[in-house]
N, CA, C and O atoms as a CHARMM CRD file, in Angstrom:
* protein
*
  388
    1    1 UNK  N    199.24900  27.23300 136.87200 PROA 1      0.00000
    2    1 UNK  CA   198.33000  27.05100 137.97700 PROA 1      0.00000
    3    1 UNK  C    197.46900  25.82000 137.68800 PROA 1      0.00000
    4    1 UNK  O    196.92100  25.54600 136.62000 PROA 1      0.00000
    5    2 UNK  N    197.44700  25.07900 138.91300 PROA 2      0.00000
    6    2 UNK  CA   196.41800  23.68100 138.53900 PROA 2      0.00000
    7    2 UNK  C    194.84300  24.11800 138.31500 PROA 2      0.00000
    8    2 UNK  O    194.32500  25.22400 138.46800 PROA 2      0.00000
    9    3 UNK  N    194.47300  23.31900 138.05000 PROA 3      0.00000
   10    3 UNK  CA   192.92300  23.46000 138.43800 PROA 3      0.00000
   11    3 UNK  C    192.57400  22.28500 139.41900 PROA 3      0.00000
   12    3 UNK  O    193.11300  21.17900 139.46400 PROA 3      0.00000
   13    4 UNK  N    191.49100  22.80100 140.24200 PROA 4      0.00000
   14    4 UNK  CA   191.31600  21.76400 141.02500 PROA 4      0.00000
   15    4 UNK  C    189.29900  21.98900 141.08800 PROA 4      0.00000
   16    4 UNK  O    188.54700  22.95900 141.18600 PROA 4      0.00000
   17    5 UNK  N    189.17800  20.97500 141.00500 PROA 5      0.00000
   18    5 UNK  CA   187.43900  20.92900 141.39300 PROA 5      0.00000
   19    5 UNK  C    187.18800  20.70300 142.96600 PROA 5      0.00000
   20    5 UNK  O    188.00000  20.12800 143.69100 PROA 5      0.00000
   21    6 UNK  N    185.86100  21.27200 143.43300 PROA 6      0.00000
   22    6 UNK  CA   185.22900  21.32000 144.37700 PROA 6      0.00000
   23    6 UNK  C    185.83700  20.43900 145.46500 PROA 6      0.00000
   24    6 UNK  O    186.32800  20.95800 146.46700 PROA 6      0.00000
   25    7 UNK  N    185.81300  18.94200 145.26600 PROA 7      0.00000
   26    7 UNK  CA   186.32100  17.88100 145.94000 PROA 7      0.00000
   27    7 UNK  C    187.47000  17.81800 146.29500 PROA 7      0.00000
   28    7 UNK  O    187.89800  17.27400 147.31300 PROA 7      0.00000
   29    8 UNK  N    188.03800  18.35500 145.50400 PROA 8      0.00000
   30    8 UNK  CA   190.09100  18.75100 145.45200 PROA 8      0.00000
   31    8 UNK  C    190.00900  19.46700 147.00100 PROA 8      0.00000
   32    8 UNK  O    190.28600  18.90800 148.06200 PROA 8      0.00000
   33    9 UNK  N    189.44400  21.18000 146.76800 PROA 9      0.00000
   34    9 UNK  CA   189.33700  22.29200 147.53600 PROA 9      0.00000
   35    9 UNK  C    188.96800  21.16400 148.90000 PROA 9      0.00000
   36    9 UNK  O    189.86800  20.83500 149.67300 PROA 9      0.00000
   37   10 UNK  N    187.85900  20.76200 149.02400 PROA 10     0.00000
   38   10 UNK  CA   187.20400  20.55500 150.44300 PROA 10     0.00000
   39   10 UNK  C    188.51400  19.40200 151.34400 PROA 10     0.00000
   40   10 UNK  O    188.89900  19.31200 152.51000 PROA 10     0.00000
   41   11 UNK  N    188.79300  18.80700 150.26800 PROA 11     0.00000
   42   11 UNK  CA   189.88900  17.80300 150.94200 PROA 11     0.00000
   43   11 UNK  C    191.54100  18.25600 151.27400 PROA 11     0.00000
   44   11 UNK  O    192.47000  17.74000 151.89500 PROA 11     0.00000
   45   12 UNK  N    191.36300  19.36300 150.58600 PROA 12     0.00000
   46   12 UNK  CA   192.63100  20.24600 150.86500 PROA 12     0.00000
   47   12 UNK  C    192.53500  20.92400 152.38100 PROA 12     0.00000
   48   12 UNK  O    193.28400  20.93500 153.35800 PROA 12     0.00000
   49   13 UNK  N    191.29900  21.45200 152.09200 PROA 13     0.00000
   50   13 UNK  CA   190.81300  22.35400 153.63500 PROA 13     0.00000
   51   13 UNK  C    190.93300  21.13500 154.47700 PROA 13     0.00000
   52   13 UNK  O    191.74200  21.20900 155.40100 PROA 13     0.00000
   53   14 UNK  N    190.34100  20.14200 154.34000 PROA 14     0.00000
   54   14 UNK  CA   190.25200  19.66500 155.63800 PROA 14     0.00000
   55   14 UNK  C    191.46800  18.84800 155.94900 PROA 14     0.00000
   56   14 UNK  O    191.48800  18.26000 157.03100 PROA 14     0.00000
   57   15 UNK  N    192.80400  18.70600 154.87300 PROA 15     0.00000
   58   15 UNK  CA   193.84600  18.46900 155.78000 PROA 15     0.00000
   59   15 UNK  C    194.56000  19.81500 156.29300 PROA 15     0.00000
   60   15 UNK  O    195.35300  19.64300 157.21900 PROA 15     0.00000
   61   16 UNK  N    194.44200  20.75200 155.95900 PROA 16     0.00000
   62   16 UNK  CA   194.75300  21.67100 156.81700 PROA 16     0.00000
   63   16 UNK  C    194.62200  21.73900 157.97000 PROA 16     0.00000
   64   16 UNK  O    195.51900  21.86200 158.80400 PROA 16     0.00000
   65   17 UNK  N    192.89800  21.62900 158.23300 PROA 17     0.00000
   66   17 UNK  CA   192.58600  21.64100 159.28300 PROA 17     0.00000
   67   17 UNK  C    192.66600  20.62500 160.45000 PROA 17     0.00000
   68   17 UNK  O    192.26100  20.77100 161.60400 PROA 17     0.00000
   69   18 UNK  N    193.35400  19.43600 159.81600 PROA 18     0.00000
   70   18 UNK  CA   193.65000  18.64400 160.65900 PROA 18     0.00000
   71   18 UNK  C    195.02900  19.22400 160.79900 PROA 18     0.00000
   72   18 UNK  O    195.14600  19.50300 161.99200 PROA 18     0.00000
   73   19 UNK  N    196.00100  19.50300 160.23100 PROA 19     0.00000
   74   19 UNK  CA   197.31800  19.53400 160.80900 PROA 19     0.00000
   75   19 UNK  C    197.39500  21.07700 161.66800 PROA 19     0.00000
   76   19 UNK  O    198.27800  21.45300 162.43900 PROA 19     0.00000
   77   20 UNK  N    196.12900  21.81100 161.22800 PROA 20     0.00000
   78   20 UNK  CA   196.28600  22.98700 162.42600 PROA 20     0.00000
   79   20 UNK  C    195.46900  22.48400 163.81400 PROA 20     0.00000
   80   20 UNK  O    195.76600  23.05000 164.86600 PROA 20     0.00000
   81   21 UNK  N    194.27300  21.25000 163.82800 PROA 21     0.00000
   82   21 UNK  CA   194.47300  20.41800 165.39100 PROA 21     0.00000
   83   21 UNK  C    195.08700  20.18000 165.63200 PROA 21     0.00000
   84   21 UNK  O    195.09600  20.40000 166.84400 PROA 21     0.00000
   85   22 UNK  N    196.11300  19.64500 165.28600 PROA 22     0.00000
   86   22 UNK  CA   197.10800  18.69200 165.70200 PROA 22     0.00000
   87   22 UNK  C    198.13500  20.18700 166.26400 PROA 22     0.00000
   88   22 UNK  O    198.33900  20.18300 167.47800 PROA 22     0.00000
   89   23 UNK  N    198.62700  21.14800 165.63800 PROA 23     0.00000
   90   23 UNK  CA   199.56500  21.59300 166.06600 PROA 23     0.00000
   91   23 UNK  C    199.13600  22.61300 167.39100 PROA 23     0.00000
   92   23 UNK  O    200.04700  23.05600 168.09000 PROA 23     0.00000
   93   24 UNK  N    197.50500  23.01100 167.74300 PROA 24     0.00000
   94   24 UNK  CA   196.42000  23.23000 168.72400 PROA 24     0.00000
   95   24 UNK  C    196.84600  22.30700 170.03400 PROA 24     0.00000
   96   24 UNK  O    197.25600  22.64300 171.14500 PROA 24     0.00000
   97   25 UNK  N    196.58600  21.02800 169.45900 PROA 25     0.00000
   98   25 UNK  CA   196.85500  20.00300 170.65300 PROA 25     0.00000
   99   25 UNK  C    198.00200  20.28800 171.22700 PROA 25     0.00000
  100   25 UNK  O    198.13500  20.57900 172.41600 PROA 25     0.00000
  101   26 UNK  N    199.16600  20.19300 170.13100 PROA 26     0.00000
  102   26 UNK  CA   200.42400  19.98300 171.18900 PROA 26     0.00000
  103   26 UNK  C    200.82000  21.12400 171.94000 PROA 26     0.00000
  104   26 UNK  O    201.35200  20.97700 173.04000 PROA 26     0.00000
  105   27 UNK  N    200.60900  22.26300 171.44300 PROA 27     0.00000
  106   27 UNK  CA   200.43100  23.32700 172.24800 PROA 27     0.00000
  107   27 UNK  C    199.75600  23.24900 173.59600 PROA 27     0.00000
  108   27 UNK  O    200.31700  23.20000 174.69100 PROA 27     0.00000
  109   28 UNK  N    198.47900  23.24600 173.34500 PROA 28     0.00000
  110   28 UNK  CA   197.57800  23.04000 174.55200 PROA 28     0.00000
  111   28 UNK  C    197.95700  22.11100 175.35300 PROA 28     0.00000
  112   28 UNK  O    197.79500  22.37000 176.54600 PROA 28     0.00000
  113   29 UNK  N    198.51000  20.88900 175.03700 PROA 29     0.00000
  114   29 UNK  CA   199.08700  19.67100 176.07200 PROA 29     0.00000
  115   29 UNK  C    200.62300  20.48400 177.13300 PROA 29     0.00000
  116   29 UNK  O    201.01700  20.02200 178.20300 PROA 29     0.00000
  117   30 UNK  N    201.17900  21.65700 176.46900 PROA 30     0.00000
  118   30 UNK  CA   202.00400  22.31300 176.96300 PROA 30     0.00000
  119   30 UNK  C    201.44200  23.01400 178.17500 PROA 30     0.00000
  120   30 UNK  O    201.72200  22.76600 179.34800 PROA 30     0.00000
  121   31 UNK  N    200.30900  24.25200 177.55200 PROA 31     0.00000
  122   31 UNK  CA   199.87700  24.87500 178.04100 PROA 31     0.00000
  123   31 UNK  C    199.08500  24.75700 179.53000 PROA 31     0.00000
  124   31 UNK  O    198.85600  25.62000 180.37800 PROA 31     0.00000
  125   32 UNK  N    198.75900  23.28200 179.48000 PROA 32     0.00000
  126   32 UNK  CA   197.30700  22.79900 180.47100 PROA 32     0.00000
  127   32 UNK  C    198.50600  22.44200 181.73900 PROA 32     0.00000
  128   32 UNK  O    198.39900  22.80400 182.91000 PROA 32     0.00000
  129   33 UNK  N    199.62900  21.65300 181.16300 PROA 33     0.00000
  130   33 UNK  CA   200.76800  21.62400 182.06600 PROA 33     0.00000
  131   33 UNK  C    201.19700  22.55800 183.11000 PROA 33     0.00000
  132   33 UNK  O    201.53200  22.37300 184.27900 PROA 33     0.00000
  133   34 UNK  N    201.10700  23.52900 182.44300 PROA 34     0.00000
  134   34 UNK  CA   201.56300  24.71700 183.14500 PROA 34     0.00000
  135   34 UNK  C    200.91800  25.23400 184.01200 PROA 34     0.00000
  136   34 UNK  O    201.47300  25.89200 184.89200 PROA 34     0.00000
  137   35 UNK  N    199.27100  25.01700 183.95700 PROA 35     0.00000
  138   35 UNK  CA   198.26200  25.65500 184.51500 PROA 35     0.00000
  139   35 UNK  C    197.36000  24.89700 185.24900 PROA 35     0.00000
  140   35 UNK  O    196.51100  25.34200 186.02100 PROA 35     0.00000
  141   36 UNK  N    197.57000  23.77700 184.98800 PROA 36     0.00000
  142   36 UNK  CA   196.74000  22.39200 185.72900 PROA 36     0.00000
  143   36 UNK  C    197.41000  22.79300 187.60700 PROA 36     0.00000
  144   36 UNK  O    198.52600  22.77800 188.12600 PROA 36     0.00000
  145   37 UNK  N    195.75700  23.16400 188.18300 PROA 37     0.00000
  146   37 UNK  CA   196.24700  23.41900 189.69500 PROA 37     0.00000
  147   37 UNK  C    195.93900  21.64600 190.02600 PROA 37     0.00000
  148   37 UNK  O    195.00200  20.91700 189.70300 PROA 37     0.00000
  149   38 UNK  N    197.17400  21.40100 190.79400 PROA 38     0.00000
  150   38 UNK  CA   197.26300  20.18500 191.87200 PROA 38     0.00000
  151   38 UNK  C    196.95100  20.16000 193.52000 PROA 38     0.00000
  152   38 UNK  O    197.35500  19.27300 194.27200 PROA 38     0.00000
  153   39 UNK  N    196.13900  21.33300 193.93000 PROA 39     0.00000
  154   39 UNK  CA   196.34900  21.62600 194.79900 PROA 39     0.00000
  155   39 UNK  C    195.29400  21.03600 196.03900 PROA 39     0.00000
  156   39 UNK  O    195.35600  21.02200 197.26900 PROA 39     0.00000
  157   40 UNK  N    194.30100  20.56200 195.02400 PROA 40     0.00000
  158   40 UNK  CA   193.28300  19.56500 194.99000 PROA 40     0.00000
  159   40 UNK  C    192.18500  20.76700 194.91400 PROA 40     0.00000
  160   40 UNK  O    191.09300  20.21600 195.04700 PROA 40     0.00000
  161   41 UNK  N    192.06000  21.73200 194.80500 PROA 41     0.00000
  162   41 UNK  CA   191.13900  23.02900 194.43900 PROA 41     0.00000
  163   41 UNK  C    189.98400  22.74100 193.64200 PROA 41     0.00000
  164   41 UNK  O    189.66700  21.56400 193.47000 PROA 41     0.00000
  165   42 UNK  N    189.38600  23.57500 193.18800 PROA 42     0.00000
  166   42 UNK  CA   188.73700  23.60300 192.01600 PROA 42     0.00000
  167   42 UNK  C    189.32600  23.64100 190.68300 PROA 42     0.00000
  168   42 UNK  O    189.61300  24.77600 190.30400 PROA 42     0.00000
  169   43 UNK  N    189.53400  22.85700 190.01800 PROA 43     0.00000
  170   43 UNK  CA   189.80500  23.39200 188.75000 PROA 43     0.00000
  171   43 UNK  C    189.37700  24.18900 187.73200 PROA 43     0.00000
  172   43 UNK  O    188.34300  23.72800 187.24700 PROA 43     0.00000
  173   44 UNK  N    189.79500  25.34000 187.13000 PROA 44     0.00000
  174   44 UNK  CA   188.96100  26.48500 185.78900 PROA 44     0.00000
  175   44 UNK  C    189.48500  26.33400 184.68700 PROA 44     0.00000
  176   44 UNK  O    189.24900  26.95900 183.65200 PROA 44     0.00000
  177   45 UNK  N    190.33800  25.36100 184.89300 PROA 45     0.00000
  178   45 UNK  CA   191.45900  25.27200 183.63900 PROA 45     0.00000
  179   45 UNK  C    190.70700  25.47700 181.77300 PROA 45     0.00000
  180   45 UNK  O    191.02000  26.27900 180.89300 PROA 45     0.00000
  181   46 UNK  N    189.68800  24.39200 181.78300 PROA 46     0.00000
  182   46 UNK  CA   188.51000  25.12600 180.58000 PROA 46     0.00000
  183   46 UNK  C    187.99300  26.77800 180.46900 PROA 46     0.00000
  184   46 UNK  O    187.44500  27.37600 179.54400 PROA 46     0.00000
  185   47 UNK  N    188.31200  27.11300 181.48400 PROA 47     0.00000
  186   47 UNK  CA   187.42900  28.58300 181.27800 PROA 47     0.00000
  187   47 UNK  C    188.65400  29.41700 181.14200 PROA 47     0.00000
  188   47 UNK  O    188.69900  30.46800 180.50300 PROA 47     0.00000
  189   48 UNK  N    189.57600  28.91300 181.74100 PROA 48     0.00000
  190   48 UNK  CA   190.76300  29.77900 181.57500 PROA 48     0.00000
  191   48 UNK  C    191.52900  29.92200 180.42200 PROA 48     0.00000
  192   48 UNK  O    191.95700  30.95500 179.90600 PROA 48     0.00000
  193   49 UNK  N    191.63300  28.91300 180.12500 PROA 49     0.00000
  194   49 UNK  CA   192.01700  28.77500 178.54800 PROA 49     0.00000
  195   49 UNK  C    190.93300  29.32300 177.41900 PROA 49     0.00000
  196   49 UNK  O    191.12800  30.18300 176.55900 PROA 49     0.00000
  197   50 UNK  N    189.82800  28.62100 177.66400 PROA 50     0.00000
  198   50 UNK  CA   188.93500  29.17900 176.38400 PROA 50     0.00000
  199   50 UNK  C    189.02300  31.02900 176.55100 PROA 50     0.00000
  200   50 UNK  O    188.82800  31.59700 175.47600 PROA 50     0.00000
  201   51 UNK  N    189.21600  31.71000 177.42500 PROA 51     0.00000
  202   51 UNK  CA   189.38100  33.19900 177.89500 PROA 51     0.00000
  203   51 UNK  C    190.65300  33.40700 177.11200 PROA 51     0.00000
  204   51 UNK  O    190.77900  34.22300 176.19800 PROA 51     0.00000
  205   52 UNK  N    191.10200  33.01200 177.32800 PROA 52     0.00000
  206   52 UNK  CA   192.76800  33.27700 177.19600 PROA 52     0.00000
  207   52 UNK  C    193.09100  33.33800 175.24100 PROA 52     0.00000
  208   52 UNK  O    193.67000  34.14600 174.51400 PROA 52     0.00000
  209   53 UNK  N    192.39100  32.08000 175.01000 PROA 53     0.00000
  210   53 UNK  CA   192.41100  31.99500 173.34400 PROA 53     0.00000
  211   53 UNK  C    191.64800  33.24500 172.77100 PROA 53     0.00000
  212   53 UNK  O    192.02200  33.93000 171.81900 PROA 53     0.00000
  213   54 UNK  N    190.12600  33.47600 173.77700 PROA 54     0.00000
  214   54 UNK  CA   189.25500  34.05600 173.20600 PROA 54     0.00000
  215   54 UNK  C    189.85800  35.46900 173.17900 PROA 54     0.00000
  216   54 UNK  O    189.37400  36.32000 172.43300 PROA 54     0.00000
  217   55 UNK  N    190.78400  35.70700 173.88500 PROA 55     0.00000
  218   55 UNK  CA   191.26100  37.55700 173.56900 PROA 55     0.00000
  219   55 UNK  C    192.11000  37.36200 173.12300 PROA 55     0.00000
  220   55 UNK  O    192.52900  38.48400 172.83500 PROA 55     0.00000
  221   56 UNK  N    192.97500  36.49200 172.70500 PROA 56     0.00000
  222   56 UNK  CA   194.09200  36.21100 171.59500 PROA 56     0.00000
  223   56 UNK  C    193.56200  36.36100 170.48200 PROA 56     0.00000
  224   56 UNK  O    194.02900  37.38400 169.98300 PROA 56     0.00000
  225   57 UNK  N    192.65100  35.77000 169.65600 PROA 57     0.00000
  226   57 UNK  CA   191.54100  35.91100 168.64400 PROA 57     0.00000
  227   57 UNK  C    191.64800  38.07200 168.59800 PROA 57     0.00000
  228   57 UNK  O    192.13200  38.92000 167.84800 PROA 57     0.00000
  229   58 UNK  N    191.04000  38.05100 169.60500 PROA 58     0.00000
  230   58 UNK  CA   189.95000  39.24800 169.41200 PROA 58     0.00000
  231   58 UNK  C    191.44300  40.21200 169.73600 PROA 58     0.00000
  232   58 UNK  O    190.96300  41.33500 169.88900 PROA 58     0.00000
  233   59 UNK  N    192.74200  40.33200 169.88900 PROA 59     0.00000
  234   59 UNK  CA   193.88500  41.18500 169.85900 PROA 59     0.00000
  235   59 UNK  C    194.00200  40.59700 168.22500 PROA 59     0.00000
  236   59 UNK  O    193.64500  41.43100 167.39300 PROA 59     0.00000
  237   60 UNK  N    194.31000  39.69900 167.85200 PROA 60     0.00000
  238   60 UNK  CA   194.76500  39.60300 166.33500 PROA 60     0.00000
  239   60 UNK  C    193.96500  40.20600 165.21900 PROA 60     0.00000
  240   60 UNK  O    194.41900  40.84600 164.27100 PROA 60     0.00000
  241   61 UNK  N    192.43200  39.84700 165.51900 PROA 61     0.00000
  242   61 UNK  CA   191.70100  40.58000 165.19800 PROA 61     0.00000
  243   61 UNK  C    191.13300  42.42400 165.07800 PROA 61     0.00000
  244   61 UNK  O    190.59000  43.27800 164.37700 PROA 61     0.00000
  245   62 UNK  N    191.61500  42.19500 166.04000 PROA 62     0.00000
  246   62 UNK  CA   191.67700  43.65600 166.38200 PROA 62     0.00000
  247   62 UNK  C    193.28000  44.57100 165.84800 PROA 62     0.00000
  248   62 UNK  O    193.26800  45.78900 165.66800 PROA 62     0.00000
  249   63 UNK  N    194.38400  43.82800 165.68600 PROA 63     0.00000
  250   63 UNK  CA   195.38300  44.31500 165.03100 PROA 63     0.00000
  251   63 UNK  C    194.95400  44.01600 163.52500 PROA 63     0.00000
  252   63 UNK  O    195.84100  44.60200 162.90500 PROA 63     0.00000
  253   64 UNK  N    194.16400  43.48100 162.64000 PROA 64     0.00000
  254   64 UNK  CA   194.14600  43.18100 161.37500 PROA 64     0.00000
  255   64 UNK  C    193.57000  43.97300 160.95000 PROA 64     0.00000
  256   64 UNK  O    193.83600  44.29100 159.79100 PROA 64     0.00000
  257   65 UNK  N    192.62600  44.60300 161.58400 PROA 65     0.00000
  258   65 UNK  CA   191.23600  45.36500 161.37600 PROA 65     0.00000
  259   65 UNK  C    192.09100  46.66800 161.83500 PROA 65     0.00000
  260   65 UNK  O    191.11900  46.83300 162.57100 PROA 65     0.00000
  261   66 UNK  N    192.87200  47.64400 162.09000 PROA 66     0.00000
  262   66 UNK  CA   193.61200  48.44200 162.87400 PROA 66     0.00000
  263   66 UNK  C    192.50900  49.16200 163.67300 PROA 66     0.00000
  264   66 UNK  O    192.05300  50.30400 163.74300 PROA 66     0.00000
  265   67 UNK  N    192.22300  47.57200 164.43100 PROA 67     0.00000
  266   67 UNK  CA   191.56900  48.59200 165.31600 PROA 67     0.00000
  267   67 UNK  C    190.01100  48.79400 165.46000 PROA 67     0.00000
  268   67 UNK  O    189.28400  48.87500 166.44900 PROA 67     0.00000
  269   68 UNK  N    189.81900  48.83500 164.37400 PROA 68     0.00000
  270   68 UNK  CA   188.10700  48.53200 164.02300 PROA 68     0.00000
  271   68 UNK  C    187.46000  47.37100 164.46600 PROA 68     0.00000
  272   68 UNK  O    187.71800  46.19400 164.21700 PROA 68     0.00000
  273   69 UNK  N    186.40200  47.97300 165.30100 PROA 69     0.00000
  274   69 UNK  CA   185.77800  46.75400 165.95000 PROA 69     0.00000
  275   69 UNK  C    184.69600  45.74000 165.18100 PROA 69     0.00000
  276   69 UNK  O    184.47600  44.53900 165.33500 PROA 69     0.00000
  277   70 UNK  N    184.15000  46.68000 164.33900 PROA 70     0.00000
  278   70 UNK  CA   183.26100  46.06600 163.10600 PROA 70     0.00000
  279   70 UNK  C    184.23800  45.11100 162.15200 PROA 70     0.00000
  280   70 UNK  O    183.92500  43.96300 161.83500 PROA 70     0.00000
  281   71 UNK  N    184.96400  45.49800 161.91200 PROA 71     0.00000
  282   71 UNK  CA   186.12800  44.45000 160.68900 PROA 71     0.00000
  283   71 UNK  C    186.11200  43.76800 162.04900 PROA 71     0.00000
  284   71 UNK  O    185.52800  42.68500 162.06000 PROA 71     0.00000
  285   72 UNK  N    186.57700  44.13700 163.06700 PROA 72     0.00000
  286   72 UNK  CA   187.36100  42.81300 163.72800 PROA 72     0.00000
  287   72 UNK  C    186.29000  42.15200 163.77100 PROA 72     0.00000
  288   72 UNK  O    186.73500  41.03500 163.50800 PROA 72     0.00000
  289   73 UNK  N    184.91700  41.98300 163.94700 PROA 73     0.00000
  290   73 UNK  CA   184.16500  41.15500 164.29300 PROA 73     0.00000
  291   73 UNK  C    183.99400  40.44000 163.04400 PROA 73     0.00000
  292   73 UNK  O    183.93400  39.22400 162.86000 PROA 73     0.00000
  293   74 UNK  N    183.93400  41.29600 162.30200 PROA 74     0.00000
  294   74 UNK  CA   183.45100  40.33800 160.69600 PROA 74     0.00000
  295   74 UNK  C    184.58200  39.39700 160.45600 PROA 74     0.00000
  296   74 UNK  O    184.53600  38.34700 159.81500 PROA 74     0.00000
  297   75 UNK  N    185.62500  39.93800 161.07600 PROA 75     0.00000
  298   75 UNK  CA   187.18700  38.90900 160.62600 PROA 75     0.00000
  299   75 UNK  C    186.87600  37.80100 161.10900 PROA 75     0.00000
  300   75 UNK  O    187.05900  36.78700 160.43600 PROA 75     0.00000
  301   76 UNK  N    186.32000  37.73100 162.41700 PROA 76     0.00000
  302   76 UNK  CA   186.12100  36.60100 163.36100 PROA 76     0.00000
  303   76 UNK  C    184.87900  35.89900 163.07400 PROA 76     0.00000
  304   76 UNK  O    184.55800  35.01700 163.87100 PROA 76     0.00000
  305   77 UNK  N    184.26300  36.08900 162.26400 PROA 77     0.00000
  306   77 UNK  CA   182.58100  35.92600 162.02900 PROA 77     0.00000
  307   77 UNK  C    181.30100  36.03000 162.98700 PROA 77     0.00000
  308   77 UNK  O    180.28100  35.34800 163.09000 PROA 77     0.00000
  309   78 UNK  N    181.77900  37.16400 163.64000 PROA 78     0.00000
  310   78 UNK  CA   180.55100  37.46800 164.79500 PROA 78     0.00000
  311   78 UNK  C    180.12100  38.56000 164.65100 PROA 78     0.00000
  312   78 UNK  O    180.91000  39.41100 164.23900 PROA 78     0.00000
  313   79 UNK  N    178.85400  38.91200 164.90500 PROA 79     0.00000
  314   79 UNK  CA   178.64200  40.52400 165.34800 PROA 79     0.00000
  315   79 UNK  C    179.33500  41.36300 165.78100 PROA 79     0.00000
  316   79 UNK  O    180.25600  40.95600 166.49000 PROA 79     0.00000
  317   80 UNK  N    179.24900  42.49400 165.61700 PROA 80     0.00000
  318   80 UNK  CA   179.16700  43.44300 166.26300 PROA 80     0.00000
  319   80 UNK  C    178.95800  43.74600 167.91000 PROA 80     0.00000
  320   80 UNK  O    179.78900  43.98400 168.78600 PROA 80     0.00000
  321   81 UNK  N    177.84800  43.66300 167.94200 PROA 81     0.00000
  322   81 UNK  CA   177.36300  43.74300 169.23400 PROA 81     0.00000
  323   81 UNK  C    177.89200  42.33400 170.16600 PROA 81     0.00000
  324   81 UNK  O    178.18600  42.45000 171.35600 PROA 81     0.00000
  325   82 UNK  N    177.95900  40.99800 169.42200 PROA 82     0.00000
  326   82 UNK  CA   178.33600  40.10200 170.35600 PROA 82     0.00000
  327   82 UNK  C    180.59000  40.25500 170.82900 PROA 82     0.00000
  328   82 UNK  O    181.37800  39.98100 171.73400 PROA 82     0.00000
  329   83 UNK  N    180.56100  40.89300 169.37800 PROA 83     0.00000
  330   83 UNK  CA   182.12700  41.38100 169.66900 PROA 83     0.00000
  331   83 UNK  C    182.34900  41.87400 171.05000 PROA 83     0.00000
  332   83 UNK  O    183.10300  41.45800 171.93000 PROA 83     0.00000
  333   84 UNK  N    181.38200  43.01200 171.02400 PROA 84     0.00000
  334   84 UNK  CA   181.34300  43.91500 172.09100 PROA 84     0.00000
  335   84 UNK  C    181.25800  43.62300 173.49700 PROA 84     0.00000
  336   84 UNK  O    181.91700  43.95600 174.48200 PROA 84     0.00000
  337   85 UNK  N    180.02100  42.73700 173.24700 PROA 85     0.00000
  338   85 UNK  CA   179.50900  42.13800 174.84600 PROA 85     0.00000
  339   85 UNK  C    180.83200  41.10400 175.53600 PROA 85     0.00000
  340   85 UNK  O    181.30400  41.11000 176.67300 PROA 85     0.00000
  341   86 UNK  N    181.21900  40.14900 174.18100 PROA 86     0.00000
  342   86 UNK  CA   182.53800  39.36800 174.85400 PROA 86     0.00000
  343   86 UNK  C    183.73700  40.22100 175.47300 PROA 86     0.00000
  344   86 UNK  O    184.18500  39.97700 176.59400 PROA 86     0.00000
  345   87 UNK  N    184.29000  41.38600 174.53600 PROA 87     0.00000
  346   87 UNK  CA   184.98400  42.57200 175.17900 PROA 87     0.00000
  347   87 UNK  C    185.46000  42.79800 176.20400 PROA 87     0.00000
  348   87 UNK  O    186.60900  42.65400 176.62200 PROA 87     0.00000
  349   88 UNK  N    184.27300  43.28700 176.78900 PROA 88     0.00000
  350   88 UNK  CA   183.65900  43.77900 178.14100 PROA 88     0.00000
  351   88 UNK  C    183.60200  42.42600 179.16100 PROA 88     0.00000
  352   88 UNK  O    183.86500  42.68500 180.33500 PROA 88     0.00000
  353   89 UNK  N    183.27300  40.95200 178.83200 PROA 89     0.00000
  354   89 UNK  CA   183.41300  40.30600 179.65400 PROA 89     0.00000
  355   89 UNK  C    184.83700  39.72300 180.00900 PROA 89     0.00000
  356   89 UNK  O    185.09600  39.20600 181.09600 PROA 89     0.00000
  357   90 UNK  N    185.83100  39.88400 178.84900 PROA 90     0.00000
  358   90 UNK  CA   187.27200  39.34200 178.77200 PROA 90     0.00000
  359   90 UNK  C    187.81400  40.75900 179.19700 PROA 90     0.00000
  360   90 UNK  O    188.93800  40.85700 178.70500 PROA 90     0.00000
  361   91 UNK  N    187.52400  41.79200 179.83400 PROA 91     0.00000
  362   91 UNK  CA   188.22500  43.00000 180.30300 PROA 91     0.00000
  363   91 UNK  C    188.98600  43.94900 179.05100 PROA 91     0.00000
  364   91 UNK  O    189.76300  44.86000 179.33600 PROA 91     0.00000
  365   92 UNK  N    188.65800  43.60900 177.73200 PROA 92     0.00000
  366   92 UNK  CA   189.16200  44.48900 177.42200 PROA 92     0.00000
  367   92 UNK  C    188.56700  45.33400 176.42800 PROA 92     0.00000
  368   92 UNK  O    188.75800  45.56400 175.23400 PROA 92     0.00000
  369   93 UNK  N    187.62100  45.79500 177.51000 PROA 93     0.00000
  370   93 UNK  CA   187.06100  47.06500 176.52700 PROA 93     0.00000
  371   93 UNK  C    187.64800  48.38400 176.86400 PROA 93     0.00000
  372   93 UNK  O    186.61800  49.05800 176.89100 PROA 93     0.00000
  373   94 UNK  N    188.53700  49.13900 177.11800 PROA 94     0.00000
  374   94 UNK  CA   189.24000  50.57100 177.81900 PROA 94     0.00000
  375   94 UNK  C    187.80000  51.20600 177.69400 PROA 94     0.00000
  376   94 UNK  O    187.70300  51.63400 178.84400 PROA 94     0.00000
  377   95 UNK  N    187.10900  51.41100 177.33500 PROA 95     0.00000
  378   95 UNK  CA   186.10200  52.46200 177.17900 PROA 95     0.00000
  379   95 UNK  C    185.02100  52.36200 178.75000 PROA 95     0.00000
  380   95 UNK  O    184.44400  53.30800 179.28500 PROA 95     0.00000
  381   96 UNK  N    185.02000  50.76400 179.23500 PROA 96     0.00000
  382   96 UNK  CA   183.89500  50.66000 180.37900 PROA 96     0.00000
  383   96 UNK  C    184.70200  51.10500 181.44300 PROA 96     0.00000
  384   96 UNK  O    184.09100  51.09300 182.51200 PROA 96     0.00000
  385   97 UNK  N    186.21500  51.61000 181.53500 PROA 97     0.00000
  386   97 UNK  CA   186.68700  51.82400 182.62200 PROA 97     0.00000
  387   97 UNK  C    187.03100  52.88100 183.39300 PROA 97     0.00000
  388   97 UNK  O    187.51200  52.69900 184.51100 PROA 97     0.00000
């Protein structure tokens, strides 16, 4: 096993995190395709997507945690209670219905 110091770690993370933008983007350049209205309408396409990711998150989360809404939130680094409130605004709380 190597050793690596502090500087190693942070520059490691952050090419990660560039090659997981990058693979974000090309996705999303798919995705916006698909959903971009031409119809000359309003567009929601930001809200629709950020929704769409945001209960993708909170299902993965919620499968890691089996289920537990407290792990899932801590998985995600949010509260509890803000877990909850998003929930309920992304429709999927079964319990408000």
């Amino acid at each position: 096993m190597k050793a690596r110091n502090a500087n190693g770690m942070v520059k490691e993370k952050a090419a990660t995190a560039s090659v997981v933008e990058d693979v974000i983007e090309q996705k999303l350049a798919d995705i916006t395709t698909l959903l971009h209205s031409s119809n000359g309408g309003k567009c929601r396409l930001h809200e629709n997507i950020l929704a769409m990711v945001e209960r993708s998150l909170f299902k993965i989360a919620l499968q890691r945690s089996n289920n537990a809404k407290g792990a899932a939130a801590a998985y995600l680094g949010i509260n509890r209670n803000t877990f909850q409130k998003k929930m309920v605004k992304l429709g999927m709380d079964n319990s408000q219905e």
